[in-house]
Backbone as JSON, one array per atom type, in Angstrom:
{
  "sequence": "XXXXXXXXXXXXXXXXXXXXXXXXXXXXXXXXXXXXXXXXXXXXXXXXXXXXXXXXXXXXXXXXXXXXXXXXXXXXXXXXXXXXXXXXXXXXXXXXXXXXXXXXXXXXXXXXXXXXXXXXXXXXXXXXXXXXXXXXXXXXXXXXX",
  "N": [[7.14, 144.02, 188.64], [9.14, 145.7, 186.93], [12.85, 144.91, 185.28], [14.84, 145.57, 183.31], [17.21, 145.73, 181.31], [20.88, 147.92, 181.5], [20.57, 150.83, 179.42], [23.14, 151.78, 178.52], [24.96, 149.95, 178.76], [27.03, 147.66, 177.7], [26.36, 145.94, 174.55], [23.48, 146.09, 173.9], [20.4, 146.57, 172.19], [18.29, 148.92, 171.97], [14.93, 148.8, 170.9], [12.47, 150.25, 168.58], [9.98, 150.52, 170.05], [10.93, 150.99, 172.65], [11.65, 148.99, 174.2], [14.36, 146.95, 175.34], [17.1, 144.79, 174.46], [19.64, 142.28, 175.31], [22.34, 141.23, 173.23], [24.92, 139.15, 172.38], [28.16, 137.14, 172.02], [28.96, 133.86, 172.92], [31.26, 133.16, 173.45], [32.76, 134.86, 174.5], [33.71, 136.26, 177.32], [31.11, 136.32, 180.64], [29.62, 139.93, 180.06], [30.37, 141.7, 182.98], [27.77, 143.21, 185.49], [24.33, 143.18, 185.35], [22.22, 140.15, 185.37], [20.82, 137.66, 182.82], [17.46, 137.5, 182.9], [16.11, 136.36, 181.01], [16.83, 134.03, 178.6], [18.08, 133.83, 175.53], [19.21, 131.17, 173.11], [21.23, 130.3, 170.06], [22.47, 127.99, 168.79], [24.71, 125.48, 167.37], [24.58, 123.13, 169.33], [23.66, 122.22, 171.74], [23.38, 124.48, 174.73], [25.74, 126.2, 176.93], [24.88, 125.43, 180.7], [23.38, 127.34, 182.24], [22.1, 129.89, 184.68], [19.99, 131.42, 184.6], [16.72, 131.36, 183.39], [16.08, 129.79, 180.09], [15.95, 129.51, 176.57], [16.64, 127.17, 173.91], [17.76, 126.89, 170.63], [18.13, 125.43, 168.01], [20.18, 125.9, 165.57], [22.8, 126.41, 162.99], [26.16, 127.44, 162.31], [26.16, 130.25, 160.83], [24.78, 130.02, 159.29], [20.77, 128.88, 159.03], [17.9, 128.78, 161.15], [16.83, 125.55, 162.48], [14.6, 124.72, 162.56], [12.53, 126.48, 161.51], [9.77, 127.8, 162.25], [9.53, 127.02, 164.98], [11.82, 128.73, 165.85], [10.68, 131.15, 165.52], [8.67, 131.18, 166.96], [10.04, 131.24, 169.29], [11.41, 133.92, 169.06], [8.9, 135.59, 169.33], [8.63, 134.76, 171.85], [10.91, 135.76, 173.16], [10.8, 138.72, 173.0], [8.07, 139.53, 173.9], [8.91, 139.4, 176.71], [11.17, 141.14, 177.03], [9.44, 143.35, 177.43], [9.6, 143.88, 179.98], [11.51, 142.17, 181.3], [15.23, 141.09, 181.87], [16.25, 140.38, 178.86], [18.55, 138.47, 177.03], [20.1, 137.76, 173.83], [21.74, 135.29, 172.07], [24.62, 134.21, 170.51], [27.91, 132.2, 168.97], [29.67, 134.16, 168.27], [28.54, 136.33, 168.04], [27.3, 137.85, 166.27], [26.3, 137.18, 164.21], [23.79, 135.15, 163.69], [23.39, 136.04, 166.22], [23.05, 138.72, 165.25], [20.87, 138.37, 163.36], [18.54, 137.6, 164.67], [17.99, 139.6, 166.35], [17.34, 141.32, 164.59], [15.14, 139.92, 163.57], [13.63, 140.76, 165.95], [13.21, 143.4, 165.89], [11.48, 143.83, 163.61], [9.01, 142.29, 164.52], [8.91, 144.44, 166.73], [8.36, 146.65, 164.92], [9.9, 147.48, 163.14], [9.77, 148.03, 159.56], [10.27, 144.88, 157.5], [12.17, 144.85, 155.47], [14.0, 147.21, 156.21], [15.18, 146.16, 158.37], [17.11, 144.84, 158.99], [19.79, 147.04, 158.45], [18.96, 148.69, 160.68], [19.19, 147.45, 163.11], [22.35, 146.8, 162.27], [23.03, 149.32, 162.72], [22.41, 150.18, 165.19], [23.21, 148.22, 167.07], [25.54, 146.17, 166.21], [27.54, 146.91, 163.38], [28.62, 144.72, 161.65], [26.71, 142.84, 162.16], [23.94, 139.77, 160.63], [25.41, 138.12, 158.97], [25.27, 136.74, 156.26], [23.54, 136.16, 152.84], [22.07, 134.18, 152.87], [20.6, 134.95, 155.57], [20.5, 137.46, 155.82], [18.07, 137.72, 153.83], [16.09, 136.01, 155.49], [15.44, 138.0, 157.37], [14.23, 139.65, 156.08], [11.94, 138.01, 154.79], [10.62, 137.55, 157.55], [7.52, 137.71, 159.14], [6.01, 139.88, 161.31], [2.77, 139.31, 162.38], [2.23, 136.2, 163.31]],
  "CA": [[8.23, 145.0, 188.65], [10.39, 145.98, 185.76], [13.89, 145.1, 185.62], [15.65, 145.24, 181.82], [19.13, 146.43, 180.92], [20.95, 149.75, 180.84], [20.46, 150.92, 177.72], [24.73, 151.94, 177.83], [25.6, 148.53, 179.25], [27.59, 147.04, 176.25], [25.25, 144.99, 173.65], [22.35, 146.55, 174.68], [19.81, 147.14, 171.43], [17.27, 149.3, 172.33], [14.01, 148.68, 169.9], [11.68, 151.37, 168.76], [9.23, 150.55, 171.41], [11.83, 151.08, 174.1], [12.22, 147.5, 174.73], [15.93, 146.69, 175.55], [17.32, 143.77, 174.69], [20.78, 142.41, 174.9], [22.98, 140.66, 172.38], [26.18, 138.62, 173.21], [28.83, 136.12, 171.67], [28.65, 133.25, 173.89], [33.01, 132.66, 173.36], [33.05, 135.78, 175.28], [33.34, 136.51, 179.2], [29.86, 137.22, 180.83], [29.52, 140.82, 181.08], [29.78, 142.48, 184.31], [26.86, 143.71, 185.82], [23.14, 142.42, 185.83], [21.67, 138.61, 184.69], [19.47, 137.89, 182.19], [16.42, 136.78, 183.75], [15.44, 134.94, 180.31], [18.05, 133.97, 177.43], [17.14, 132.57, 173.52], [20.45, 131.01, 173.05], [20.83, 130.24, 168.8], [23.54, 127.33, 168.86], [23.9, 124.31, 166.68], [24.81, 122.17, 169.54], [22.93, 122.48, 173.25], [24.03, 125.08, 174.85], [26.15, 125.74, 178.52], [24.39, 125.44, 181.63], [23.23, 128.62, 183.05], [21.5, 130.12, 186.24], [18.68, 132.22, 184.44], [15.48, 130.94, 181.98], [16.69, 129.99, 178.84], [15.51, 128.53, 175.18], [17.25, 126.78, 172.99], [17.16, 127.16, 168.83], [18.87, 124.75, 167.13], [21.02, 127.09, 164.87], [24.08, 125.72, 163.42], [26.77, 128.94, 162.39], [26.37, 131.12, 159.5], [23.38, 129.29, 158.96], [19.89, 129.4, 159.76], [17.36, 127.84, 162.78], [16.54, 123.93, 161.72], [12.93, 124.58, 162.88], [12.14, 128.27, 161.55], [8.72, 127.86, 163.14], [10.0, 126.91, 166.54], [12.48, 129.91, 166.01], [9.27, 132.19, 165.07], [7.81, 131.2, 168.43], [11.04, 131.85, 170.54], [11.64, 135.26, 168.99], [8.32, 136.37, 170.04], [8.53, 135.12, 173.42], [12.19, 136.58, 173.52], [10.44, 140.12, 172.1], [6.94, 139.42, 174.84], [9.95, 139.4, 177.71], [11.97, 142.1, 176.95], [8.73, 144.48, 177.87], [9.83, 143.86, 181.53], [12.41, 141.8, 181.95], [16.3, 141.4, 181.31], [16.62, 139.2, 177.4], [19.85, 138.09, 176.12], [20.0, 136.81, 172.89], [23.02, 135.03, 171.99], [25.3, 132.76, 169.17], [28.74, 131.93, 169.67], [30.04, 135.18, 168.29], [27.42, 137.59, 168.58], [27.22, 138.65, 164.91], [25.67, 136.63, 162.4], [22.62, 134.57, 164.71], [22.43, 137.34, 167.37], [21.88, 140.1, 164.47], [19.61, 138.04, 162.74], [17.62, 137.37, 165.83], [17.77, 140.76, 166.55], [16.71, 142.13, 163.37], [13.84, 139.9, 163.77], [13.0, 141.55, 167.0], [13.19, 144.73, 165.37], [10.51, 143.43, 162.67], [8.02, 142.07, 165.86], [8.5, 145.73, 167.53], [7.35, 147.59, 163.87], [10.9, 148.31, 161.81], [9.95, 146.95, 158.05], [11.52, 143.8, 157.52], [13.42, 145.5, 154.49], [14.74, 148.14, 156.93], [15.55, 145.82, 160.0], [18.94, 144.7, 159.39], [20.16, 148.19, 158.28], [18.31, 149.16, 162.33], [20.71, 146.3, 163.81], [23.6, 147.06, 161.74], [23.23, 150.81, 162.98], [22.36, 150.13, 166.54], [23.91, 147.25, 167.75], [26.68, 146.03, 165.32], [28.01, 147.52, 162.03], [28.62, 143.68, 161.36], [25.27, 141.7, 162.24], [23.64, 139.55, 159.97], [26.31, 137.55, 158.36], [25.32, 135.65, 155.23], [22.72, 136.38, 152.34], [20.5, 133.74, 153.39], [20.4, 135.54, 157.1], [19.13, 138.53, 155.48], [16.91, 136.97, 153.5], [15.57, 135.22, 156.43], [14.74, 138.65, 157.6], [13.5, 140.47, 155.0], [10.99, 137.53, 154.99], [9.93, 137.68, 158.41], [6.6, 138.67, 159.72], [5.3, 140.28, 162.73], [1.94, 138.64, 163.03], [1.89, 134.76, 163.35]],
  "C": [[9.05, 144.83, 187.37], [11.71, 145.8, 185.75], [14.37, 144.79, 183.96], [16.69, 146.34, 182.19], [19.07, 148.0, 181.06], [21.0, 149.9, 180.23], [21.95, 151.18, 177.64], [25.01, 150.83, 178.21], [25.88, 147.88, 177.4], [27.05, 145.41, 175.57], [24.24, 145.29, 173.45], [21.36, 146.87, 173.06], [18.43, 147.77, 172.43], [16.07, 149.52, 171.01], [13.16, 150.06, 170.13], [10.47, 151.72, 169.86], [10.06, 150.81, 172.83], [12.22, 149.62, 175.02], [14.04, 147.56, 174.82], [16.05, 144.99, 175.34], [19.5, 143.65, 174.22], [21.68, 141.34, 173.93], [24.71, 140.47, 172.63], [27.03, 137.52, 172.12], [29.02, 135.19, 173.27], [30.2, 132.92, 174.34], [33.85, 133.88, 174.17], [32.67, 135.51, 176.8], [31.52, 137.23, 179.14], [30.06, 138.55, 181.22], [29.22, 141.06, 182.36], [28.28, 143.03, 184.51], [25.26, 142.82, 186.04], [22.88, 141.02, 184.76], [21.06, 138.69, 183.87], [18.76, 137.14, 183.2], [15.72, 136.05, 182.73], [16.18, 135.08, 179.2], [17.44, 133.35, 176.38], [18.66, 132.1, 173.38], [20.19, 130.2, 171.22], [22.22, 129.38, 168.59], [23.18, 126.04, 167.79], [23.93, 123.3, 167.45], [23.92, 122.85, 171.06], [24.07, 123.27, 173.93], [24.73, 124.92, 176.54], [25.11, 126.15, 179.28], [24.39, 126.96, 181.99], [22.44, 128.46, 184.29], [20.23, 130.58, 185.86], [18.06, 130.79, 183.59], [16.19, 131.09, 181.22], [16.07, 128.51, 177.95], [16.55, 128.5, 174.72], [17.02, 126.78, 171.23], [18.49, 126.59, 168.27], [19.3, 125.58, 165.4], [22.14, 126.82, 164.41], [24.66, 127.7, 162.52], [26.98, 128.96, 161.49], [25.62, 130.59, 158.77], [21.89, 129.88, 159.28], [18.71, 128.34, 160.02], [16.61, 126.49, 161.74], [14.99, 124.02, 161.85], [12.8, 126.28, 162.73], [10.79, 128.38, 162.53], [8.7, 127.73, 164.52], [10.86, 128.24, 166.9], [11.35, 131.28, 166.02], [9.11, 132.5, 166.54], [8.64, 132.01, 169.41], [11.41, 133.36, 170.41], [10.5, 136.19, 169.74], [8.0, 136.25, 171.59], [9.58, 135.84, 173.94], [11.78, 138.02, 173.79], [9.1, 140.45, 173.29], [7.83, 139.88, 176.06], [10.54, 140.47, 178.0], [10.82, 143.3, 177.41], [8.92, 144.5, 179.7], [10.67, 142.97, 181.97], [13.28, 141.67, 180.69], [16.49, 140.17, 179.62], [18.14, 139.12, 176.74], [19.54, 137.12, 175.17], [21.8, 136.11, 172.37], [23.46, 133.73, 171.25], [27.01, 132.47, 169.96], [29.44, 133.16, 169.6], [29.59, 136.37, 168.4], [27.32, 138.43, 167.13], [25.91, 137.96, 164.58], [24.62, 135.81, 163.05], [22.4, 135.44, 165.27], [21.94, 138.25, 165.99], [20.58, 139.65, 164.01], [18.72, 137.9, 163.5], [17.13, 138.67, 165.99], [17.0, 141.62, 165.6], [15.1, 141.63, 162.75], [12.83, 140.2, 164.47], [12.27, 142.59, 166.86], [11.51, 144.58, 164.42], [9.2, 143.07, 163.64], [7.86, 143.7, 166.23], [7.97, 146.74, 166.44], [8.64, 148.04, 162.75], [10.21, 147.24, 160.55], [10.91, 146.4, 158.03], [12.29, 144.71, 156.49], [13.97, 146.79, 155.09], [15.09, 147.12, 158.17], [17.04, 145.4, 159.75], [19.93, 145.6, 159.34], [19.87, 148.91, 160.34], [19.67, 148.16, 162.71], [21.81, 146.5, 163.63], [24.14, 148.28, 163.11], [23.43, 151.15, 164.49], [22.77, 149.08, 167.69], [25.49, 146.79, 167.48], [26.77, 146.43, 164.2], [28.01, 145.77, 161.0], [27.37, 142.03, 161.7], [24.89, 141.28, 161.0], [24.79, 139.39, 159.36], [26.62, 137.51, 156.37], [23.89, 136.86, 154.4], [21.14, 135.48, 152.67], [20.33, 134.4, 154.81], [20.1, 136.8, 156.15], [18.01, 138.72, 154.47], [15.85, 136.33, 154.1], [14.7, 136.51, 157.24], [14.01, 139.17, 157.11], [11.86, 139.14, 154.88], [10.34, 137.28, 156.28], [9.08, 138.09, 158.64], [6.08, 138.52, 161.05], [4.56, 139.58, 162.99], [2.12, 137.1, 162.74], [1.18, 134.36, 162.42]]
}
């Protein structure tokens, strides 16, 4: 059975494949409404205890992931997930780690990396993707493994 986000529920990117996924600052209240049923959380320190599935990605802030290859992996299971169930991705503020996460999502579902953070910007936050090395980090991303 299918259960992902409302696409208006606030954070919500919806990718060109129709995947949904949602994007969060973690220093924020949990939105109202439904769980994730599997989280990527992008912290530099272990993150809080939750109730759902959730990875960890050693991430410290305004930075980027200490193990890119371990981050590789988690994006595409984050990106595998989101075709049927609820994904939250999430930093402490929900900019500068979530976009970049996000904008690597975007790059997995088919936007060219040199168009994905411009997609994120447009459809999630105006302010994603922080730093120059974070969009650098995308722009070198690729889809296949």
């Amino acid at each position: 059975m299918t259960e992902t986000w409302d696409p208006a529920a606030p954070g919500v990117l919806r990718l060109p494949s129709g995947r949904l996924v949602r994007g969060r600052g973690l220093r924020y209240p949990l939105p109202a409404g439904a769980r994730p049923a599997f989280a990527l959380y992008l912290l530099g320190k272990e993150p809080p205890r939750v109730e759902w599935e959730h990875r960890w990605v050693r991430w410290p802030d305004f930075w980027l992931p200490a193990d890119r290859a371990a981050a590789a992996e988690a994006l595409r299971e984050a990106w595998g997930r989101a075709l049927s169930e609820r994904v939250e991705v999430a930093c402490g503020g929900g900019k500068g780690r979530t976009g970049t996460a996000l904008a690597c999502l975007a790059v997995l579902d088919g936007v060219p990396a040199e168009q994905a953070v411009a997609y994120v910007r447009e459809h999630y936050d105006k302010r994603a993707v922080e730093t120059p090395w974070q969009r650098r980090f995308v722009a070198r991303f690729q889809a296949a493994p």
